[in-house]
TORKOL-4160 file (C-alpha; in steps of 0.2 Angstrom, whole numbers, padded with zeros to 4 digits, m for minus):
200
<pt num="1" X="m0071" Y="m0041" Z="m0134"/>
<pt num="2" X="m0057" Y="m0052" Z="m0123"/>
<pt num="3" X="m0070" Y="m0048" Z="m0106"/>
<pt num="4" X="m0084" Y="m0053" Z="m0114"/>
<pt num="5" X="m0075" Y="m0069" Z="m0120"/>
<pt num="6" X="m0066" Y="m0072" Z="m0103"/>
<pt num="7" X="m0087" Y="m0070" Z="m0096"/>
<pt num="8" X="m0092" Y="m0082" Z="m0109"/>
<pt num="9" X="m0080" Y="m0096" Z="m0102"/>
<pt num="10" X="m0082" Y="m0092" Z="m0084"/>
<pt num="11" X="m0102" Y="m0093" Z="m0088"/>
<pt num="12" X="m0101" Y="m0109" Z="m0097"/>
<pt num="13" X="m0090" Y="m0117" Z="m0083"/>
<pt num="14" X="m0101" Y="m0113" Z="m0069"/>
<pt num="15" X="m0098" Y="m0106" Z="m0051"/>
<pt num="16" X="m0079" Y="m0103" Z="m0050"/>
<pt num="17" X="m0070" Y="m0098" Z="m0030"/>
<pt num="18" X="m0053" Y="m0094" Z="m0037"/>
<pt num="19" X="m0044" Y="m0088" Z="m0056"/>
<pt num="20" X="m0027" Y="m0090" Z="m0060"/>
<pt num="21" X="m0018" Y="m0078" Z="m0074"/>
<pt num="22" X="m0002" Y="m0082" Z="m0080"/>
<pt num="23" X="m0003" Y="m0072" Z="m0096"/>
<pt num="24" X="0013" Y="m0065" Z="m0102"/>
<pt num="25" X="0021" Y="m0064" Z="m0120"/>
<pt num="26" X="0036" Y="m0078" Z="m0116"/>
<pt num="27" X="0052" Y="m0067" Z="m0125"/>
<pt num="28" X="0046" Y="m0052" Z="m0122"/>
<pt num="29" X="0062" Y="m0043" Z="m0128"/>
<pt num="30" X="0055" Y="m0050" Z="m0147"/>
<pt num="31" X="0038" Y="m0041" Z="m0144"/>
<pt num="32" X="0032" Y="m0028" Z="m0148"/>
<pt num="33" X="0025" Y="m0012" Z="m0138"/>
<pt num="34" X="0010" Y="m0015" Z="m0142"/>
<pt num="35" X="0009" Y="m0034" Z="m0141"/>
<pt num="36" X="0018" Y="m0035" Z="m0126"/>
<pt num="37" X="0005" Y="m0020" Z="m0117"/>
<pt num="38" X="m0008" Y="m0032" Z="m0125"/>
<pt num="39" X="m0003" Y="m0048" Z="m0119"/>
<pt num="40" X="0003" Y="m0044" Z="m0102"/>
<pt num="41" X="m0011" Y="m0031" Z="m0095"/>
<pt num="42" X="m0024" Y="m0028" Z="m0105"/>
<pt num="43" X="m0029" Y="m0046" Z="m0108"/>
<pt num="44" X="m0027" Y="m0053" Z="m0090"/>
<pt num="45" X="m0036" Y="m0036" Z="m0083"/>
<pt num="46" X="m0052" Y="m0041" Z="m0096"/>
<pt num="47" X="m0049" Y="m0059" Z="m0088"/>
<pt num="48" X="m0051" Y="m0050" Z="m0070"/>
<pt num="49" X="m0065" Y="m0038" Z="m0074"/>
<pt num="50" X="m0075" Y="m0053" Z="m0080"/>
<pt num="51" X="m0071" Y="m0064" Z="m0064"/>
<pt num="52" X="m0075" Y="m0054" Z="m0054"/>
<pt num="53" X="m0091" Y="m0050" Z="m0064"/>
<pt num="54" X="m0094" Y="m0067" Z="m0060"/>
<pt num="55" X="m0092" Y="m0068" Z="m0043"/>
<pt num="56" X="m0076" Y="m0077" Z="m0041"/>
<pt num="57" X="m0069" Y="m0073" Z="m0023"/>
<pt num="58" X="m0052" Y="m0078" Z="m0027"/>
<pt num="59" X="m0038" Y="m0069" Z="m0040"/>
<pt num="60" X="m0019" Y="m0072" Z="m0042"/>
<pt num="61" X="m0009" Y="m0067" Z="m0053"/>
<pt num="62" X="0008" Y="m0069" Z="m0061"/>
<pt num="63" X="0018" Y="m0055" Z="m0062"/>
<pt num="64" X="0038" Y="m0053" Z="m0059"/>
<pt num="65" X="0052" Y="m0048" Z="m0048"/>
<pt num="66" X="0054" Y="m0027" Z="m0047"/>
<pt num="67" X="0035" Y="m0027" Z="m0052"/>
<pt num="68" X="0031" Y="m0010" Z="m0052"/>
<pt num="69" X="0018" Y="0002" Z="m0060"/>
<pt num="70" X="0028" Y="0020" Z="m0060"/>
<pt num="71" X="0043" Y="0013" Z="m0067"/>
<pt num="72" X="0050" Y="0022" Z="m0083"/>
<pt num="73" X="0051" Y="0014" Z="m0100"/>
<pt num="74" X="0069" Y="0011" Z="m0105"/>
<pt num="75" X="0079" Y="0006" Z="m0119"/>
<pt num="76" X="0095" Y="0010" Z="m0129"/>
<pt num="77" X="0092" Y="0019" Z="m0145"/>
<pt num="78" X="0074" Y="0011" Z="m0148"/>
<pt num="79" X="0081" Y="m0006" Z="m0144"/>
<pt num="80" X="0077" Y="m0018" Z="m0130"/>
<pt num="81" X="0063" Y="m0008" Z="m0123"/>
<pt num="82" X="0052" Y="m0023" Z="m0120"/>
<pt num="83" X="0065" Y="m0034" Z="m0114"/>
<pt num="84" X="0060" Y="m0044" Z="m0097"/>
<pt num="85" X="0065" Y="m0033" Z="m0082"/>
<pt num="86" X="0064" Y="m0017" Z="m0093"/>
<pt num="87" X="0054" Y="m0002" Z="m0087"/>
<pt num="88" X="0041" Y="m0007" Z="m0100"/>
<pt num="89" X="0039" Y="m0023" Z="m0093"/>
<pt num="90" X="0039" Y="m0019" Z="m0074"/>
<pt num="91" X="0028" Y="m0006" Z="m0077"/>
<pt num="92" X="0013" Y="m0018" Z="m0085"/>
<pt num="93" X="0017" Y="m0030" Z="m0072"/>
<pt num="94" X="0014" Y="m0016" Z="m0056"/>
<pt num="95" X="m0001" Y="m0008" Z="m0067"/>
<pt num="96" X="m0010" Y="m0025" Z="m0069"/>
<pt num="97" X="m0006" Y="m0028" Z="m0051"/>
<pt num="98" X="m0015" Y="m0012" Z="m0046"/>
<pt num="99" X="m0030" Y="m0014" Z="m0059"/>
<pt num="100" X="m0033" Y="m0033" Z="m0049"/>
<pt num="101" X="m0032" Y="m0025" Z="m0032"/>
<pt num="102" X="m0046" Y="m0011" Z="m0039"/>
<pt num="103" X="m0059" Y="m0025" Z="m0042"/>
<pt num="104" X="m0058" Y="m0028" Z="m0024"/>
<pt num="105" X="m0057" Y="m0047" Z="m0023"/>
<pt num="106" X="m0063" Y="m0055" Z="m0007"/>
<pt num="107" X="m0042" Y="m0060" Z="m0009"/>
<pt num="108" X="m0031" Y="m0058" Z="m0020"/>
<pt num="109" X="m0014" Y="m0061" Z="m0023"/>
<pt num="110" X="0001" Y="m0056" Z="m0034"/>
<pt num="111" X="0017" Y="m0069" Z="m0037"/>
<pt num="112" X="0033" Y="m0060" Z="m0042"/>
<pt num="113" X="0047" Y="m0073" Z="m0047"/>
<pt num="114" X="0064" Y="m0070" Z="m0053"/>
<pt num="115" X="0070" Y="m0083" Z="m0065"/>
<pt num="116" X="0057" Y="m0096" Z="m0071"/>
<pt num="117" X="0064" Y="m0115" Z="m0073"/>
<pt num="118" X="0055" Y="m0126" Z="m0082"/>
<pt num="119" X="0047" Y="m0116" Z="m0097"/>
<pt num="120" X="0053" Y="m0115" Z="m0115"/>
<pt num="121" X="0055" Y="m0097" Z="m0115"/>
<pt num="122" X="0070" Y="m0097" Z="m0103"/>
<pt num="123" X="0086" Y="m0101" Z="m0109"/>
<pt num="124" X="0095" Y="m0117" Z="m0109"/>
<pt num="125" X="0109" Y="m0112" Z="m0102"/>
<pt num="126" X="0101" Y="m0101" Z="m0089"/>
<pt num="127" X="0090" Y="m0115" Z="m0085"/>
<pt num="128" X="0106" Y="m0125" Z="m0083"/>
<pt num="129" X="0114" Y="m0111" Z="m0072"/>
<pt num="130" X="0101" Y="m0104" Z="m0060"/>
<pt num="131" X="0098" Y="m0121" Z="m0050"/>
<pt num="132" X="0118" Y="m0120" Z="m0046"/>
<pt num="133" X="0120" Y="m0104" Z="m0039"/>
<pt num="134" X="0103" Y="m0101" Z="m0029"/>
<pt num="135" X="0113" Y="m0105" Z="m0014"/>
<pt num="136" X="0122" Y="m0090" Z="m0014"/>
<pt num="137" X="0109" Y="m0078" Z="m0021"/>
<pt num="138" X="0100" Y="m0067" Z="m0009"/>
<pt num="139" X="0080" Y="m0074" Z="m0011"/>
<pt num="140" X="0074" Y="m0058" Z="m0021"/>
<pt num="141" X="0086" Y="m0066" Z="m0035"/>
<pt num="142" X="0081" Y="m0084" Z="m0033"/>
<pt num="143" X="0073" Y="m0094" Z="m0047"/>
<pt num="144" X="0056" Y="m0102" Z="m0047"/>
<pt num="145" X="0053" Y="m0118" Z="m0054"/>
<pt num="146" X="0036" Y="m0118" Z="m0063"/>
<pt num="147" X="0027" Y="m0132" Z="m0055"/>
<pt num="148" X="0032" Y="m0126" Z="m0038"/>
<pt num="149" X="0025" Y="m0108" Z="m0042"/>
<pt num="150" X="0009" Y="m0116" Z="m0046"/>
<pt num="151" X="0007" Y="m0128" Z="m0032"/>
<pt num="152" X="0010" Y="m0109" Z="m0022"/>
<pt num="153" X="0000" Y="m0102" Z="m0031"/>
<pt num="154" X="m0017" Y="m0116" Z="m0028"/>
<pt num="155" X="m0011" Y="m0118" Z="m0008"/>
<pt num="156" X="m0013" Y="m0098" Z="m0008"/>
<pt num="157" X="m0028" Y="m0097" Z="m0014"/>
<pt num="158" X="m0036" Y="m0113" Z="m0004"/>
<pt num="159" X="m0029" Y="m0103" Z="0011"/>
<pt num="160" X="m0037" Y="m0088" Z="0007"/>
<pt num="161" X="m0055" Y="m0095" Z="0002"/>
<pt num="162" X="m0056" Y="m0105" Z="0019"/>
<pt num="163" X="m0053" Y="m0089" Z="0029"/>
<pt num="164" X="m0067" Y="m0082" Z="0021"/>
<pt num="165" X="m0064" Y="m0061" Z="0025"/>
<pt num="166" X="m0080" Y="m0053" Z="0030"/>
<pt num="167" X="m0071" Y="m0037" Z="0019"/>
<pt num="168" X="m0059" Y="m0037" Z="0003"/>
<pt num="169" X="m0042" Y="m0043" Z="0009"/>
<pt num="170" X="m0030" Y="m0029" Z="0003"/>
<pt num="171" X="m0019" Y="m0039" Z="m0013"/>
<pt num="172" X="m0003" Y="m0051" Z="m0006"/>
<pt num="173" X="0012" Y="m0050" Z="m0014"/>
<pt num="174" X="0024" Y="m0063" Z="m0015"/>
<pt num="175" X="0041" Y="m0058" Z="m0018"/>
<pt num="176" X="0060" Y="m0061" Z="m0013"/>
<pt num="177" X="0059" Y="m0070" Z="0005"/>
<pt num="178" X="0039" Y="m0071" Z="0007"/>
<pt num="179" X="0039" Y="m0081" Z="m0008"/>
<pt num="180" X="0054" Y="m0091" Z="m0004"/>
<pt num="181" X="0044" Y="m0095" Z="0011"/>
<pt num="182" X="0028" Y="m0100" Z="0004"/>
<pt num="183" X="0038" Y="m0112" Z="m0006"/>
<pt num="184" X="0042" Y="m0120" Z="0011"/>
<pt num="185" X="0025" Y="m0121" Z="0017"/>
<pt num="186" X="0018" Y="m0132" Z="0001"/>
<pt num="187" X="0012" Y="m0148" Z="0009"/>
<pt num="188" X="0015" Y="m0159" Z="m0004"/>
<pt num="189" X="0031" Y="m0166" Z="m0015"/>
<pt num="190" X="0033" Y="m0152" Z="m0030"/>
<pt num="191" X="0044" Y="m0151" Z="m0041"/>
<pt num="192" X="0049" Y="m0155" Z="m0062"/>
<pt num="193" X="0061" Y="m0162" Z="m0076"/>
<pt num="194" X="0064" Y="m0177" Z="m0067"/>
<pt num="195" X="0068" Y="m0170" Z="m0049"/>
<pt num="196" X="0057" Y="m0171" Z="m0037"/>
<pt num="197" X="0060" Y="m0164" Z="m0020"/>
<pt num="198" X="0049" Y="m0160" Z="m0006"/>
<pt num="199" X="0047" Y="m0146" Z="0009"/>
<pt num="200" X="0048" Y="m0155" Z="0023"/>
């Protein structure tokens, strides 16, 4: 039902180059199994599937740091086993990565941030903390401010549709220092919460 309702919208929107998914439960650690498997594969691969039933040339996808589709579920006596980071999680992450790159795109691309700043679902007082210490953490463990994840995310993606690849591009992930990177490279002022910097 969700692929024929993501093909429904794409349909009544007309010719689309490029999808965005950021799907994901928010806490996942107050999830369930099963809405957090529903939520964070199997609703963004029906989003997928349609799109590219569509024709749309472009896919990315937000995923997470440590994404990984052979990781092993985890917990502590039944407890936190869908908690962010878990094996759970990072294995939905890697497994939606890879059911992307099997639709064979013309490009696609999969974002893995550490810490997000700027949505409700992350604590205030990581929030508060992350900005201060980025400095002094390698770039794998770097937060990523919402807004400039996004403007990323669209510069990608405008890069990607101008090269136009005679064949499927094999799926980019950014992660660590390539994303770190690609922050640098967005050519316009980015930024939230009343700070505004630019990468210049």
């Amino acid at each position: 039902h969700a692929q024929g309702e993501a093909a429904d919208v794409l349909g009544e929107v007309g010719p689309v180059s490029a999808a965005f998914n950021t799907m994901g439960v928010g806490a996942a650690s107050k999830a369930t199994k099963e809405e957090l498997s529903r939520v964070d594969l199997e609703l963004p691969t029906a989003f997928a599937t349609a799109a590219r039933a569509a024709e749309v040339k472009h896919f990315s996808t937000l995923t997470s740091a440590g994404a990984d589709k052979d990781a092993k579920p985890g917990g502590f006596f039944g407890y936190f086993e869908t908690i962010a980071g878990g094996g759970l999680y990072l294995s939905l992450k890697g497994k939606l990565e890879a059911n992307i790159a099997a639709l064979k795109f013309e490009s696609s691309a999969a974002f893995r941030p550490a810490g997000l700043i700027g949505t409700p679902h992350t604590p205030a007082f990581i929030a508060w903390l992350n900005p201060k210490v980025d400095g002094f953490l390698p770039d794998q463990f770097k937060s990523s401010n919402i807004n400039t994840l996004a403007a990323a995310m669209v510069c990608q993606a405008e890069k990607d549709l101008a090269e136009k690849p005679e064949t499927p591009k094999e799926m980019e992930i950014f992660e660590g220092k390539a994303l770190q990177d690609l922050y640098k490279k967005i050519p316009f002022t980015h930024g939230s919460l009343g700070a505004r910097h630019s990468t210049e």
